[in-house]
C-alpha positions in Angstrom: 46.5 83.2 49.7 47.9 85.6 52.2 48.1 87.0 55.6 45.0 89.1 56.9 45.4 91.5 59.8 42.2 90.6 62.2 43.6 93.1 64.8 45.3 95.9 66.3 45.7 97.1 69.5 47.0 96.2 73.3 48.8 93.1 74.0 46.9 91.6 76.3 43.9 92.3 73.9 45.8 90.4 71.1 46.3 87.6 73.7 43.1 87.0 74.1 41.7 86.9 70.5 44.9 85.0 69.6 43.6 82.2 72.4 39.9 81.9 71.0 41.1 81.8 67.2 43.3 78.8 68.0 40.6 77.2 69.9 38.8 76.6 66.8 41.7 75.2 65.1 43.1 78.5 63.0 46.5 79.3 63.2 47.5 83.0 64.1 50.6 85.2 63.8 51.2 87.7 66.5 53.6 90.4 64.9 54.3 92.2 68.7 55.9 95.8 68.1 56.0 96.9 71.5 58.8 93.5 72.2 60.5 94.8 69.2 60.7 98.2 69.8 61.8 97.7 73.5 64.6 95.2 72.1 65.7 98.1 69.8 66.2 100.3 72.4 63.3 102.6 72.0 59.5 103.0 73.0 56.3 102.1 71.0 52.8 102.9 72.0 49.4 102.0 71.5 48.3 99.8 68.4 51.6 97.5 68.6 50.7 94.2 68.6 49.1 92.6 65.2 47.0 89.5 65.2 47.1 88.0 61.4 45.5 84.7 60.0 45.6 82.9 56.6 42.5 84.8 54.4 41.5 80.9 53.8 40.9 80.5 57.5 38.5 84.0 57.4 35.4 82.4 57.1 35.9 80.2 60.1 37.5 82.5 61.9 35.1 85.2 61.5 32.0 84.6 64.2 35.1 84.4 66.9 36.7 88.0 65.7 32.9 89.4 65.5 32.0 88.2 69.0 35.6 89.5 70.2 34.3 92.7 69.3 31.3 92.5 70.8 32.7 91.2 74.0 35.6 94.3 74.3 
């Protein structure tokens, strides 16, 4: 049992499947590069932020991430 990443890309991007994978009741962890990179004192571009959930919650969490796609 272990993190999985479910996504990479823009913040606001992140945001939003972050939002309808807690809907369901599956918790996420946002790992937000661009914040830490801006906090260190330097830049970061595209593919910064991380969306990551448990690999138990996968199969639950699946239809959302796969209609995510589809929607983007």
């Amino acid at each position: 049992m272990g993190l999985m990443k479910i996504f990479s890309g823009s913040e606001i991007l992140a945001q939003a499947l972050q939002e309808r994978i807690e809907a369901i009741g599956v918790d996420t962890i946002v790992k937000n590069n661009i914040q830490s990179a801006r906090l260190g004192g330097f830049g970061s571009t595209d593919l910064a932020v991380e969306v990551f959930i448990q690999e138990t919650d996968f199969s639950k969490a699946n239809p959302v991430i796969e209609q995510f796609r589809m929607d983007i």
